[in-house]
DOMARNU-575924 format. One record per residue: residue number from 1; residue in three letters; z, x, y of N, C-alpha, C, O, CB in turn. Coordinates in nm, 3 decimals, padded with zeros to 5 digits. Glycine has a CB too. Example, Ala and Ser with C-alpha at 12.3 -4.5 7.8 and 13.67 -1.06 7.14 Angstrom:
<firos>
  nr rest    n.zz    n.xx    n.yy   ca.zz   ca.xx   ca.yy    c.zz    c.xx    c.yy    o.zz    o.xx    o.yy   cb.zz   cb.xx   cb.yy
   1  ALA  00.780  01.319 -00.569  00.780  01.230 -00.450  00.780  01.320 -00.330  00.846  01.424 -00.332  00.905  01.131 -00.447
   2  SER  00.708  01.285 -00.225  00.714  01.367 -00.106  00.787  01.290  00.003  00.804  01.341  00.114  00.572  01.408 -00.060
</firos>
This chain:
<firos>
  nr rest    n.zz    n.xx    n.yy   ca.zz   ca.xx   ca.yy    c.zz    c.xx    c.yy    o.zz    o.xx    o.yy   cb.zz   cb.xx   cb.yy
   1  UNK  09.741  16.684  14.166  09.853  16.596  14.191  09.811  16.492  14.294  09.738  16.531  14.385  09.978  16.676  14.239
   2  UNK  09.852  16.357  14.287  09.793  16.273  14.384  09.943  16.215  14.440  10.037  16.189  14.364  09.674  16.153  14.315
   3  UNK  09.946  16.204  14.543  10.060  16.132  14.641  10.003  16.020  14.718  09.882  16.027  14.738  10.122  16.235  14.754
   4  UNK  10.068  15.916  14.766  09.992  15.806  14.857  10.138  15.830  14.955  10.260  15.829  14.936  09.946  15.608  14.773
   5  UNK  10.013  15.861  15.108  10.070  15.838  15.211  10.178  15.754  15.260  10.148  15.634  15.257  10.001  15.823  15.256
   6  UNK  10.301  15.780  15.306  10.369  15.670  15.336  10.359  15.600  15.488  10.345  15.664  15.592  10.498  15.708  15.303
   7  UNK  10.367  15.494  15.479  10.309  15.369  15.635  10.373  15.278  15.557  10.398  15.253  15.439  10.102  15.316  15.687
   8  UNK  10.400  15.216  15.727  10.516  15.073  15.684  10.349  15.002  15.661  10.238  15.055  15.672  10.670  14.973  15.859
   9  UNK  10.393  14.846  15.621  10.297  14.753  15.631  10.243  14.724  15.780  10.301  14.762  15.881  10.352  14.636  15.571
  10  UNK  10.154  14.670  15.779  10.050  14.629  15.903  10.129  14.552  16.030  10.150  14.583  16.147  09.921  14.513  15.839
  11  UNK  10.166  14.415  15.931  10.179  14.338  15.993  10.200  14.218  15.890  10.145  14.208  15.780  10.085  14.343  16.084
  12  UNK  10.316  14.105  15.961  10.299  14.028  15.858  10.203  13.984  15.783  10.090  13.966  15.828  10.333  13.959  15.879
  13  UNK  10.232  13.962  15.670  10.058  13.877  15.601  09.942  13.951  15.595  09.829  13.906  15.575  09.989  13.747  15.698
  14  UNK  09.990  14.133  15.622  09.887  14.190  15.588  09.897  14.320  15.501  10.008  14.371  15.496  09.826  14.208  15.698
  15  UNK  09.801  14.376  15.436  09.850  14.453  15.356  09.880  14.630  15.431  09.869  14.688  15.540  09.745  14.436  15.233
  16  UNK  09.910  14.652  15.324  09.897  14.825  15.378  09.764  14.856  15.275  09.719  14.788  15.184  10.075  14.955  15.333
  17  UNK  09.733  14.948  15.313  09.573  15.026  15.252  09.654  15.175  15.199  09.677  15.247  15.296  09.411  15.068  15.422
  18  UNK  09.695  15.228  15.081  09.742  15.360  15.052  09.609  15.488  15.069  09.489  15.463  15.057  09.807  15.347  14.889
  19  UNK  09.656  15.599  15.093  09.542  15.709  15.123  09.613  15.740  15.003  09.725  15.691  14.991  09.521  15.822  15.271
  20  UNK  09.561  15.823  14.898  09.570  15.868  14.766  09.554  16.033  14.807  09.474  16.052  14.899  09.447  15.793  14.655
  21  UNK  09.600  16.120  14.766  09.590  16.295  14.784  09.554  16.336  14.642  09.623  16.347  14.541  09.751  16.385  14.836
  22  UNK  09.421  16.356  14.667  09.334  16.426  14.512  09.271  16.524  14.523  09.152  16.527  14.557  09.225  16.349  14.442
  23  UNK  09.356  16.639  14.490  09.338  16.780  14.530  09.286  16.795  14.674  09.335  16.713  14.752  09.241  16.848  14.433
  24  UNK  09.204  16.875  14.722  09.091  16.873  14.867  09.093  16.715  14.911  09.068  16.668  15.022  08.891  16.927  14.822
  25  UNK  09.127  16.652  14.802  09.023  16.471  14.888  09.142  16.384  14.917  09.253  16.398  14.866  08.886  16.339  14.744
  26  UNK  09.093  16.264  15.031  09.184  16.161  15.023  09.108  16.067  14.968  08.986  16.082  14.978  09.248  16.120  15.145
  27  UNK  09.156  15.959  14.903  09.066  15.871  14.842  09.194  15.713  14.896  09.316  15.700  14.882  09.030  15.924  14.630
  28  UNK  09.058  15.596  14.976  09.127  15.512  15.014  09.053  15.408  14.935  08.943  15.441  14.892  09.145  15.505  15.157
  29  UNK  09.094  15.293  14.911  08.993  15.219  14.843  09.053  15.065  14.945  09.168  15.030  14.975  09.007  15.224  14.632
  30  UNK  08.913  15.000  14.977  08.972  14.885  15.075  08.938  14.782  15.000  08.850  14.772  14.915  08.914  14.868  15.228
  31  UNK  09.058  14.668  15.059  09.096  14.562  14.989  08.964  14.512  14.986  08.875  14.597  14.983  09.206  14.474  15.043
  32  UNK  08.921  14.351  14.985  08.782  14.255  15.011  08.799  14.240  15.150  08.688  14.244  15.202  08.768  14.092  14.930
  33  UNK  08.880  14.227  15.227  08.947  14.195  15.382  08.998  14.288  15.430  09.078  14.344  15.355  09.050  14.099  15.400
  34  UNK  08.983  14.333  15.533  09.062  14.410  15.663  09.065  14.352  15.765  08.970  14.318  15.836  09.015  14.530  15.710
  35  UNK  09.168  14.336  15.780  09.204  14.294  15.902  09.277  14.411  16.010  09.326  14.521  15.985  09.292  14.177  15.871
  36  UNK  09.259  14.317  16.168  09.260  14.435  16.246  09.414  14.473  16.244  09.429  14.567  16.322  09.197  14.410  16.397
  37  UNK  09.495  14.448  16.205  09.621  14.527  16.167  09.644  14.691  16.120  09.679  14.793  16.179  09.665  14.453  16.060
  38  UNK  09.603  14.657  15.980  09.555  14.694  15.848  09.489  14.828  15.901  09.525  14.945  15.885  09.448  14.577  15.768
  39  UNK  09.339  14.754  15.997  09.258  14.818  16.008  09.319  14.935  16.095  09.293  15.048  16.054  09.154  14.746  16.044
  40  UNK  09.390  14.927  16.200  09.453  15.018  16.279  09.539  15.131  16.246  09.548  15.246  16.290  09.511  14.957  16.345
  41  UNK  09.619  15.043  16.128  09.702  15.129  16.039  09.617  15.252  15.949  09.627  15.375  15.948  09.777  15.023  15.934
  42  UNK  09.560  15.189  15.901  09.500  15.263  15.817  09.408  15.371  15.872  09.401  15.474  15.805  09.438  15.181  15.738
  43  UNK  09.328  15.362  15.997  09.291  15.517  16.094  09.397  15.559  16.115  09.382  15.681  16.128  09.217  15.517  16.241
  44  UNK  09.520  15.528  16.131  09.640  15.614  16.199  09.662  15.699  16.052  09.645  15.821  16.053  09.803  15.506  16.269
  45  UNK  09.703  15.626  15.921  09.708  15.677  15.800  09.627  15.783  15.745  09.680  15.873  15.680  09.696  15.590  15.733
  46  UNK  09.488  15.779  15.768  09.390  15.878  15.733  09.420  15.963  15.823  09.469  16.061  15.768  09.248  15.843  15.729
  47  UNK  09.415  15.977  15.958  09.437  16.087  15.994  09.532  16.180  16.017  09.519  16.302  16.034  09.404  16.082  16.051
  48  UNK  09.665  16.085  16.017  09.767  16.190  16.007  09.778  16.238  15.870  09.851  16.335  15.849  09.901  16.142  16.053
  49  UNK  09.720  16.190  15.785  09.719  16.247  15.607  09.632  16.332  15.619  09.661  16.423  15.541  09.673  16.143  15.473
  50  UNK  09.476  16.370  15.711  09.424  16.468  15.744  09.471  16.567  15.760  09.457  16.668  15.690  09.379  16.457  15.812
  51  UNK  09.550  16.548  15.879  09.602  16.658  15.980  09.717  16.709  15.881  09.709  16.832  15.881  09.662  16.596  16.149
  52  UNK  09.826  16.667  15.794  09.908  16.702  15.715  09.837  16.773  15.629  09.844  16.896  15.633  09.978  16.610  15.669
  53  UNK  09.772  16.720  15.554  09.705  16.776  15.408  09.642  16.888  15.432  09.646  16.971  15.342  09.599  16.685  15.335
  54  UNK  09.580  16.916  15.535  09.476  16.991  15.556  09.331  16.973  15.492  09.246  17.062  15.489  09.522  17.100  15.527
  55  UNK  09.314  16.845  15.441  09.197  16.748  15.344  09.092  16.826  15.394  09.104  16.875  15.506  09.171  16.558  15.374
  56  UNK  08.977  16.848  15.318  08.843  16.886  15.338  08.754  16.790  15.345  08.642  16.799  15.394  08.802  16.965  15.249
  57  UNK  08.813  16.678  15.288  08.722  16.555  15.319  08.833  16.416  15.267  08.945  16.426  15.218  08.550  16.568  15.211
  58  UNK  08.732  16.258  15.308  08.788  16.149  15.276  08.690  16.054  15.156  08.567  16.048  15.163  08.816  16.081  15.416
  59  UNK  08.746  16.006  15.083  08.627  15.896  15.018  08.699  15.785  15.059  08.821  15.790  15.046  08.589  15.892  14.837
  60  UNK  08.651  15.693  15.103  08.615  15.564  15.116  08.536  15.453  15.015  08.413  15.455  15.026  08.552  15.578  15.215
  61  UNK  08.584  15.372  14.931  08.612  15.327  14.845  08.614  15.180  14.890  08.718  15.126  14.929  08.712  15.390  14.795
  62  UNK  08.458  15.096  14.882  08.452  14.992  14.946  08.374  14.865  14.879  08.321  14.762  14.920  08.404  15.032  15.061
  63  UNK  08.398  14.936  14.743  08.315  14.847  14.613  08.383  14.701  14.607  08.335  14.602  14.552  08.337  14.929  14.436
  64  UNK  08.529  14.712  14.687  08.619  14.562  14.666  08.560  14.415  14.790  08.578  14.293  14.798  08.828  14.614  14.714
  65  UNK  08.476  14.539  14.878  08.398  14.430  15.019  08.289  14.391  14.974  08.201  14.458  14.920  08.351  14.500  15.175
  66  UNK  08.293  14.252  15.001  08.125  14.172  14.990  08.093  14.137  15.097  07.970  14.132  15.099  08.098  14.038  14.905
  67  UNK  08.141  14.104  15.208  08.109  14.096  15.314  08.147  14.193  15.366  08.261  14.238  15.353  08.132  14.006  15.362
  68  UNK  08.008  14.266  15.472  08.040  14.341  15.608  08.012  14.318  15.740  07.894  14.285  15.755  07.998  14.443  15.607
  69  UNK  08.081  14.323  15.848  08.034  14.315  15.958  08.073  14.448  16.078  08.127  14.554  16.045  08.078  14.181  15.989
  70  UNK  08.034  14.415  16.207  08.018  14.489  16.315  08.196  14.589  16.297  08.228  14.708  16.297  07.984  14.367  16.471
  71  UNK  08.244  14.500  16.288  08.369  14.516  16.268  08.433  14.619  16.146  08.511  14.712  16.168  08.404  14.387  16.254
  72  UNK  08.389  14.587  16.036  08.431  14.654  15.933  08.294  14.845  15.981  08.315  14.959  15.938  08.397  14.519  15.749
  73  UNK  08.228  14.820  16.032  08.099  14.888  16.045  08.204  15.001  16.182  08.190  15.123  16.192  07.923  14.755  16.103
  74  UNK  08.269  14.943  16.242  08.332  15.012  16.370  08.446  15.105  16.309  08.483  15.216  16.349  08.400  14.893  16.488
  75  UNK  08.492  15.029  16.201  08.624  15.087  16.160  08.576  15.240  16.088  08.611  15.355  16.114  08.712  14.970  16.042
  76  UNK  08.497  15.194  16.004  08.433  15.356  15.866  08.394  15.440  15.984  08.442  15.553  15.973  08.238  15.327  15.718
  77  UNK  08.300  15.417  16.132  08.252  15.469  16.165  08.376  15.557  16.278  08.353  15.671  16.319  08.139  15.396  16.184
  78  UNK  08.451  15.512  16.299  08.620  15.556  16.404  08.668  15.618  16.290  08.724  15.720  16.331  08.757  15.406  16.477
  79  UNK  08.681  15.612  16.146  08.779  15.708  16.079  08.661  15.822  16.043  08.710  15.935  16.044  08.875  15.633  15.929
  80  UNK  08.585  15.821  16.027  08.487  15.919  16.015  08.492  15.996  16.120  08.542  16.107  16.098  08.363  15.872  15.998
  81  UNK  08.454  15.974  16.240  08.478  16.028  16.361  08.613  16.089  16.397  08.612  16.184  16.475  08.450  15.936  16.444
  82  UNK  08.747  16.038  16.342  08.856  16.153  16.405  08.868  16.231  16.246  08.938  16.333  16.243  09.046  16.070  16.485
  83  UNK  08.806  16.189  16.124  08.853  16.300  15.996  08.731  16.424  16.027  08.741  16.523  15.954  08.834  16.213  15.794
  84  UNK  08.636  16.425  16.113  08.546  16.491  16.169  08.626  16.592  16.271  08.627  16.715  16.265  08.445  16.396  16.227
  85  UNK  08.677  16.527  16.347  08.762  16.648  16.430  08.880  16.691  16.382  08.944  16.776  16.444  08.801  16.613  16.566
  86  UNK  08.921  16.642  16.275  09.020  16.719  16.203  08.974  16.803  16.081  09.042  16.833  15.983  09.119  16.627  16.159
  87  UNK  08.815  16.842  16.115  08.746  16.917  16.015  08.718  16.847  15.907  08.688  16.934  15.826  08.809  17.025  15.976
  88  UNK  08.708  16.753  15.859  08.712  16.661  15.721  08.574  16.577  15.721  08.557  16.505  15.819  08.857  16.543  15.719
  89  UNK  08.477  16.577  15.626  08.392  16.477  15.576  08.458  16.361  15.544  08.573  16.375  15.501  08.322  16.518  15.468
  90  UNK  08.407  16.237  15.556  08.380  16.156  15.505  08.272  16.070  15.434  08.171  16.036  15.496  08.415  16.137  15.552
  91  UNK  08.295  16.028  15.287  08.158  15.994  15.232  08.196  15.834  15.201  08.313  15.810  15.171  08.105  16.097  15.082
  92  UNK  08.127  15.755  15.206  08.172  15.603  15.164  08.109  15.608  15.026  08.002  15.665  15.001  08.109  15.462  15.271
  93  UNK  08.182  15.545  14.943  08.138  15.490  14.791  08.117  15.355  14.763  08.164  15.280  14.849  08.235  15.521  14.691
  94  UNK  08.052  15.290  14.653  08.102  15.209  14.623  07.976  15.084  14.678  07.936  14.987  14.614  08.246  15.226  14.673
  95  UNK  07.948  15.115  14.773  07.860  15.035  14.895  07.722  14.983  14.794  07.633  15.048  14.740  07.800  15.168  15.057
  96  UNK  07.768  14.773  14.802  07.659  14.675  14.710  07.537  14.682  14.767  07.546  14.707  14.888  07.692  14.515  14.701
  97  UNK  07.413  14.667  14.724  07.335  14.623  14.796  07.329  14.550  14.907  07.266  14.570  15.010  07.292  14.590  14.745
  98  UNK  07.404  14.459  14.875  07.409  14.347  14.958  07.484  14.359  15.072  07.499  14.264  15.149  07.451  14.245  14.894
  99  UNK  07.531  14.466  15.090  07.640  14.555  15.224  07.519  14.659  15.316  07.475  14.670  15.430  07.801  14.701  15.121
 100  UNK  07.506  14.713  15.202  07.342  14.812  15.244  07.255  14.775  15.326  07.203  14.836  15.419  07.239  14.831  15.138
 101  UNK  07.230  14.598  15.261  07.122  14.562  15.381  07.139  14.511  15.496  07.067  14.527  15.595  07.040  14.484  15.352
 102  UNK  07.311  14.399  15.480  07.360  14.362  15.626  07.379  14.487  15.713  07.329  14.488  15.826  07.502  14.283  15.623
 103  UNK  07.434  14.571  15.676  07.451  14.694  15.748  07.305  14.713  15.841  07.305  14.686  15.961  07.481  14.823  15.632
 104  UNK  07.181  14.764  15.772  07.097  14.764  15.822  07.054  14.683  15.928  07.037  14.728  16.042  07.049  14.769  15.754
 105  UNK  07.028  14.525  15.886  07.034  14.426  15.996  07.102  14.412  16.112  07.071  14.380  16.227  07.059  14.338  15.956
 106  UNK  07.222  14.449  16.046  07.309  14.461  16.186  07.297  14.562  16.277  07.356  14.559  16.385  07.442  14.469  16.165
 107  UNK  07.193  14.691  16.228  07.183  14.793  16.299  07.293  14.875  16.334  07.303  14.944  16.436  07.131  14.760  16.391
 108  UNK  07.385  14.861  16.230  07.485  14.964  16.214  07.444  15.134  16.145  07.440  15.133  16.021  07.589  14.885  16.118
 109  UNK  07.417  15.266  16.207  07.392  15.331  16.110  07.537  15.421  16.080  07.507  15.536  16.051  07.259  15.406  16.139
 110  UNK  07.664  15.402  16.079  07.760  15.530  16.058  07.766  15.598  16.104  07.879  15.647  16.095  07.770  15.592  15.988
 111  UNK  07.680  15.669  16.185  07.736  15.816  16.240  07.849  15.840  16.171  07.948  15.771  16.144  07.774  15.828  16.397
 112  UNK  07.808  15.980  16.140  07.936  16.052  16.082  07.948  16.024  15.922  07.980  16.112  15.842  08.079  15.992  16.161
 113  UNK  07.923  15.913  15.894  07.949  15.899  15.713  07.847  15.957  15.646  07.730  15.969  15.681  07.954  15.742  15.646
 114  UNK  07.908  15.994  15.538  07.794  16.043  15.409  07.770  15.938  15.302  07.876  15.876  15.301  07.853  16.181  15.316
 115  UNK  07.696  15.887  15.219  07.753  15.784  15.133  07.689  15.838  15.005  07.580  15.895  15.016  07.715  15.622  15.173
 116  UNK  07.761  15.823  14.855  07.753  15.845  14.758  07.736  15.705  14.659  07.757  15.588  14.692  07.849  15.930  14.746
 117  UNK  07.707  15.742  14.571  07.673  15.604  14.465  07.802  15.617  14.363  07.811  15.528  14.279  07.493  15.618  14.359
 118  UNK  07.888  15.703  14.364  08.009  15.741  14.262  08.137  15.805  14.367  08.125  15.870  14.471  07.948  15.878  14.130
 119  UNK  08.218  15.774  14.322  08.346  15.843  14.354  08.362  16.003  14.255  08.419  16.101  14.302  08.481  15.719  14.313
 120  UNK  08.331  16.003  14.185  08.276  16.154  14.153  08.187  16.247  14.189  08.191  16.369  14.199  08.245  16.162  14.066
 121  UNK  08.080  16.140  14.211  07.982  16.273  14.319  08.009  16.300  14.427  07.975  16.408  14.476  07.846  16.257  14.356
 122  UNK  08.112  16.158  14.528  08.178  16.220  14.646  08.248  16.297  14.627  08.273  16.371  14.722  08.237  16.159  14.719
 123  UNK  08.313  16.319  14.508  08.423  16.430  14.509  08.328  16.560  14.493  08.346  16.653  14.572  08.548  16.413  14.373
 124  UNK  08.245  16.569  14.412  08.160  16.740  14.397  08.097  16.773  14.559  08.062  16.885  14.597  07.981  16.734  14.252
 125  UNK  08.091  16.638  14.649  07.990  16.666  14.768  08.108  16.769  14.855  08.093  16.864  14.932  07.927  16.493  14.868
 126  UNK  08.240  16.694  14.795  08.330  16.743  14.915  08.384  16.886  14.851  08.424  16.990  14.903  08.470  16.623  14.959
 127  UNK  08.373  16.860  14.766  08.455  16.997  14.693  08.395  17.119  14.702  08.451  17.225  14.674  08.474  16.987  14.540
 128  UNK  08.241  17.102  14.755  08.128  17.186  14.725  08.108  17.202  14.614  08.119  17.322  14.588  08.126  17.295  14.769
 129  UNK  08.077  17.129  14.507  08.033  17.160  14.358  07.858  17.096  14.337  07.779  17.118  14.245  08.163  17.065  14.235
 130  UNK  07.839  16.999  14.483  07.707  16.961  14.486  07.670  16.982  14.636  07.746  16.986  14.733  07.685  16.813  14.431
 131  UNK  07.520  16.995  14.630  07.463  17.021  14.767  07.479  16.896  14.826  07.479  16.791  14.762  07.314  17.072  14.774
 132  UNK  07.491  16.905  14.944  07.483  16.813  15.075  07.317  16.778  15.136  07.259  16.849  15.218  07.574  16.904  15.204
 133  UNK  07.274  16.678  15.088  07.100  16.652  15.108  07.099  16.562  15.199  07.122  16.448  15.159  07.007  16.592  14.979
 134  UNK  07.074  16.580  15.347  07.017  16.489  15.416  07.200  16.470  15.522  07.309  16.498  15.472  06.934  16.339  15.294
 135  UNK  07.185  16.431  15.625  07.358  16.433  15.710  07.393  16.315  15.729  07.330  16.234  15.663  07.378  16.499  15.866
 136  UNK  07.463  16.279  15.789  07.544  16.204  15.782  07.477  16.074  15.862  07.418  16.079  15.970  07.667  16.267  15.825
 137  UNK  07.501  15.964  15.785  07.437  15.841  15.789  07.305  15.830  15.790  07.238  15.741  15.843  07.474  15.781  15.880
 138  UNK  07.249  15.974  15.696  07.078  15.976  15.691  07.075  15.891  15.540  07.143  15.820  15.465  06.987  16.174  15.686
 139  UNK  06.930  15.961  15.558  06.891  15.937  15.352  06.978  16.011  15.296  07.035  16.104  15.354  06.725  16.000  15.269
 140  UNK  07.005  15.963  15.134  07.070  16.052  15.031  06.990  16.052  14.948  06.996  15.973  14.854  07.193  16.023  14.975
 141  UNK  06.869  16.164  14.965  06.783  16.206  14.802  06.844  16.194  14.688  06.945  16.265  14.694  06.741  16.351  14.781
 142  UNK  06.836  16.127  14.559  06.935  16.210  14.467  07.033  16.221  14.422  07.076  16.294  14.332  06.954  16.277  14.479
 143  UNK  07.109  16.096  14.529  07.261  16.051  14.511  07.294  16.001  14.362  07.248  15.889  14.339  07.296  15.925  14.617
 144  UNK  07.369  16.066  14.249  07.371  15.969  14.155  07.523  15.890  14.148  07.541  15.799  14.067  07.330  16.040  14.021
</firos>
C-alpha cells in the first residue's frame, strides 16, 4: 500500500516534494529545482515519515536534477544523516553522469548515502533481497 505524507506547501511559489510509503521504503522523487523552502520541508517530511512508519530505509529519486550543487549535495547528505538515526538507509537513484561528476569536482562525497542505478535495486538493497557491497558513499561493485 503506498500513502504520501501529508505537509502543507513550502512556501509561496514553491512546491511540496510528497514521501510515497512502499511497503519497508519511502520513495521521494525531486523536482529539477529545490529550493531552500522545499528543501527544509522536505527533511522535516522524511523524517517524521521515518519516525512514524518505522521505514527501514529511503530512496531518493533524483533522475528529474541536471544540475547539482553544494547545496543540493548538503540537503541528500542532512536527510541521510537524521533517516540514519532513525535507523533507516538511504540510497539515491536515478543520479546522470553528469551529476556524478560535478559531485565529484565539487568534492562532495555523501556520507551516509548508498546509491543505486534503479529504483528496484534500491528497493532489494533495502528490503534485504540484495547484498550491500561497499558503504555508504563508497564504490558500488555491481550496482545494476
Amino acid at each position: 500500500m503506498s500513502q504520501a505524507s501529508p505537509g502543507p506547501l513550502a512556501g509561496p511559489g514553491q512546491g511540496h516534494v510528497p514521501v510515497l510509503r512502499l511497503g519497508e521504503v519511502l520513495l521521494v522523487t525531486l523536482p529539477g529545482e529545490l529550493h531552500d523552502g522545499t528543501a527544509h520541508q522536505l527533511q522535516q517530511d522524511v523524517a517524521a515519515s521515518v519516525a512514524r512508519s518505522g521505514a527501514a530505509g529511503v530512496v531518493i529519486d533524483i533522475s528529474g536534477v541536471e544540475i547539482v550543487d553544494s547545496f543540493l549535495g548538503r540537503v541528500l547528505a542532512e536527510i541521510a544523516g537524521q533517516a540514519a538515526l532513525l535507523a533507516a538507509r538511504t540510497v539515491v537513484v536515478g543520479m546522470r553522469p553528469a551529476v556524478a561528476i560535478t559531485l565529484v569536482e565539487l568534492g562532495l562525497t555523501l556520507p551516509g548515502l548508498y546509491t543505486a542505478l534503479s529504483t528496484e535495486r534500491a528497493m532489494e538493497l533495502l528490503t534485504g533481497r540484495a547484498p550491500v557491497v561497499g558503504g555508504p558513499g563508497g564504490p558500488r561493485p555491481g550496482s545494476a
